[in-house]
C-alpha positions in Angstrom: 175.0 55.0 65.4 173.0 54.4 62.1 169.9 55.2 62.1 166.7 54.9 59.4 164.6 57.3 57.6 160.8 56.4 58.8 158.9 58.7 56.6 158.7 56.8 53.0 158.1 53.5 54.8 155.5 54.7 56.9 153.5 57.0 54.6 153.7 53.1 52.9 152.6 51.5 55.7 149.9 54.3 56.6 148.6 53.5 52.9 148.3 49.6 53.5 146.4 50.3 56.8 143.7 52.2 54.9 142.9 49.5 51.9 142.8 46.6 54.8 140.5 48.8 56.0 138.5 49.7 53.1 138.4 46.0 51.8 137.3 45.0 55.4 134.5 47.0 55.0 133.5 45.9 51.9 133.6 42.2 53.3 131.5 43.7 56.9 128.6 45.0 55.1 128.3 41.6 52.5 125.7 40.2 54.8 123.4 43.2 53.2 123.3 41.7 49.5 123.8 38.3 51.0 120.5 38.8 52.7 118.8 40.4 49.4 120.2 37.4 47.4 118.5 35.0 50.2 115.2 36.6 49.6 115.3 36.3 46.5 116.5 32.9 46.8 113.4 32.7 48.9 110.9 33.6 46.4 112.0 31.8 43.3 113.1 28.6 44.9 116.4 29.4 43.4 119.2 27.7 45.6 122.1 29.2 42.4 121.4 32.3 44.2 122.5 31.1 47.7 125.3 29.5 45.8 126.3 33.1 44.2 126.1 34.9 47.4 128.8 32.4 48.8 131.1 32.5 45.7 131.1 36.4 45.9 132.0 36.5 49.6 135.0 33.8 49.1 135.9 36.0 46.0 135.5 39.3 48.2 137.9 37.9 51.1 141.0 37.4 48.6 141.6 40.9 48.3 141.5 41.3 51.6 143.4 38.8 52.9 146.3 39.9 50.4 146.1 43.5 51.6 146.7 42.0 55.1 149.9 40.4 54.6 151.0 43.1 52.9 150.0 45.8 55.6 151.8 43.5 58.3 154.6 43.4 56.1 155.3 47.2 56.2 154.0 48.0 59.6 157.0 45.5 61.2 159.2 47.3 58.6 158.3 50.9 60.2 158.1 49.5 63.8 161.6 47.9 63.7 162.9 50.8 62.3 161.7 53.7 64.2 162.3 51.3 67.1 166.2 50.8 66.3 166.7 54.5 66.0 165.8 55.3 69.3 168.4 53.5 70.6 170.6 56.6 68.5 168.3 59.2 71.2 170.9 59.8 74.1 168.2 60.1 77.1 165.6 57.6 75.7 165.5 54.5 78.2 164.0 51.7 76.0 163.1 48.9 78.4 162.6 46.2 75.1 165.5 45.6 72.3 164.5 46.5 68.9 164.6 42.8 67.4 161.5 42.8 69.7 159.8 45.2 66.9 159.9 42.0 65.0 159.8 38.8 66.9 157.4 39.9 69.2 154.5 39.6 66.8 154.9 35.6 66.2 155.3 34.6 69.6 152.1 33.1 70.8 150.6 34.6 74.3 153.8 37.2 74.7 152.2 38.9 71.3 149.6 40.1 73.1 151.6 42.5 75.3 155.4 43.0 73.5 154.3 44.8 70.2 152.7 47.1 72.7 155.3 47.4 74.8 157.6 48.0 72.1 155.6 50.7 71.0 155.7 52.3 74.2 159.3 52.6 73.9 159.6 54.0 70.1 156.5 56.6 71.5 158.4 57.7 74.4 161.8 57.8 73.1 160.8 59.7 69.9 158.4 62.4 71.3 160.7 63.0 74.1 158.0 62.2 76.9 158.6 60.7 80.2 154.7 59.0 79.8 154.1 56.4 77.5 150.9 58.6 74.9 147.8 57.7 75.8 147.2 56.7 72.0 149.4 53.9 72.2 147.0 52.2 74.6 143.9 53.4 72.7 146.0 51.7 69.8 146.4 48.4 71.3 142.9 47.8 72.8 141.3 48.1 70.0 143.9 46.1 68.1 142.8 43.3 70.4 139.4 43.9 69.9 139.7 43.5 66.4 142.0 40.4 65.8 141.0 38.5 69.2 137.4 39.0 69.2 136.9 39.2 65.5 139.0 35.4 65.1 136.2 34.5 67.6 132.9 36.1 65.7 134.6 34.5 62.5 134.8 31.2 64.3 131.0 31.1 65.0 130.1 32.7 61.6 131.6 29.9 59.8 129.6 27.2 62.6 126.3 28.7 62.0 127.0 28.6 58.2 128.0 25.1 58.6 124.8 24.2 60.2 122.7 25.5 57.1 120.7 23.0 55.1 122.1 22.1 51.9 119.2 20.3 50.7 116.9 22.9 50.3 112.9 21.7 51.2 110.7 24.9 51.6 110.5 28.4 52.3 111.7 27.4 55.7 114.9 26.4 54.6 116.0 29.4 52.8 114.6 31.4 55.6 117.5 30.3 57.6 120.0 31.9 55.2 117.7 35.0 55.4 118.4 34.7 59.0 121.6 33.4 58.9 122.7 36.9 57.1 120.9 39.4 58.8 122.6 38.0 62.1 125.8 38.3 60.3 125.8 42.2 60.0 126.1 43.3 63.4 129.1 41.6 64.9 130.4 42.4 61.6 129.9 45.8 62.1 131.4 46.1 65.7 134.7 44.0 64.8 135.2 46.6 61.9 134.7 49.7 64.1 137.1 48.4 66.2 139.4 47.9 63.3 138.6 51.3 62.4 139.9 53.2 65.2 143.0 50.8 65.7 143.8 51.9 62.3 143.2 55.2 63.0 145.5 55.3 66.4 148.2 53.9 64.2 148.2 56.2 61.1 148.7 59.0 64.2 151.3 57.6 66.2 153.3 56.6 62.9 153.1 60.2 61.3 154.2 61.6 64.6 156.5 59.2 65.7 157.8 59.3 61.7 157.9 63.2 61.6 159.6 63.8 65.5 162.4 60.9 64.4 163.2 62.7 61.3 163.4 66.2 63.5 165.4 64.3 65.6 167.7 62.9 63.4 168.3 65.8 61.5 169.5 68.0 63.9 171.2 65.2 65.6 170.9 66.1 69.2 167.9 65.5 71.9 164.5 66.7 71.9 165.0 67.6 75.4 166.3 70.8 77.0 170.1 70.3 77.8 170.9 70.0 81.1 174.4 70.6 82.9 176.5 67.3 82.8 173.9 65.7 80.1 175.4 63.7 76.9 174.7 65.8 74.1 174.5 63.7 70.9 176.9 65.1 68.1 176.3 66.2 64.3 175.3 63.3 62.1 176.8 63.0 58.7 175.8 60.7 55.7 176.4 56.9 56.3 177.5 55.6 52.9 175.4 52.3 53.7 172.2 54.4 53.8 170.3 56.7 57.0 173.0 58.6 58.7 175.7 58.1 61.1 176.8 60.0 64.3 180.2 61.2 64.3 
């Protein structure tokens, strides 16, 4: 059975995590100089100011929004991958088929649950463990967390900006964007250190999933001890196509 080599493709995909990250903590802490730009705004009757601070953030959240596709892009790389060679593990059960490593992010409602599931399998099959690792779960909550309640703090960031004045009056008026930022920060904040630590859980799971796969497939039999009557897997040789094949 062919299998794929997971290490180059998810060191990449490891690397993508960490600038989404990076670039979404550049965006999560804007409210800071959007807040000293409102002050000054404040002070100086300058409404250009308010005007800049909004320019900057739209400008900040191209980056990020690029980095995003492109980290999705090589995570479902790595997860379909490392999933599909499992099925090349002789006494892995996976209980999902590996095209779910793919389709089972678009598919509204069931996306909340498969990719997990999926993972559970690819975790389980690759590390040789009966239990599905406790970081997969740690993984997925705070995955949730960070796309589910974060859509809905973005949802409400963009209503209360919405409900700014446009035409500025008085010092009460750019008060509100004073406001307006400051209670920007803190959800900010908490959606990112979610983000954080599902970043985190991943980078793990991938470099041990990654480096137990590439054990595995190496020595081309099963992690586990062999047992009288068990299928032992036979020595791989090079697949002309790319990976390796079982002979």
């Amino acid at each position: 059975m062919r299998t794929y080599s997971v290490r180059g493709i998810g060191i990449a995909a490891s690397a993508a995590v960490v600038v989404t990250v990076l670039l979404d903590a550049v965006l999560s802490v804007w409210p800071i100089v959007g807040r000293t730009l409102a002050q000054r705004a404040k002070a100086n009757e300058d409404p250009d100011l308010l005007n800049q601070a909004a320019v900057a953030e739209g400008v900040l959240a191209i980056p990020l929004l690029l980095a995003s596709i492109g980290a999705a892009v090589v995570v479902i790389v790595w997860f379909y991958r490392a999933r599909k060679n499992v099925d090349a593990f002789p006494e892995a059960q996976p209980r999902m088929r590996a095209g779910w490593a793919i389709g089972g992010w678009f598919i509204p409602f069931a996306n909340l649950v498969i990719p997990y599931r999926v993972m559970a399998d690819t975790a389980r099959g690759s590390l040789a463990q009966s239990r599905t690792p406790g970081l997969v779960g740690v993984w997925w909550a705070a995955w949730l967390v960070y796309s589910l309640v974060g859509q809905a703090l973005a949802r409400l960031d963009v209503a209360r900006y919405d409900a700014l004045p446009t035409d500025l009056a008085g010092p009460a008026d750019y008060q509100r964007y004073v406001d307006y930022y400051r209670g920007a920060l803190v959800p900010n904040l908490l959606t990112l250190l979610a983000g954080i630590v599902a970043a985190a859980a991943l980078i793990v799971l991938v470099r041990r999933i990654s480096t137990a796969q590439a054990q595995r497939i190496a020595a081309g039999g099963p992690a586990a001890p062999v047992m009288p009557g068990m299928t032992v897997a036979s020595p791989v040789e090079s697949d002309p196509r790319g990976g390796t094949i079982g002979v």
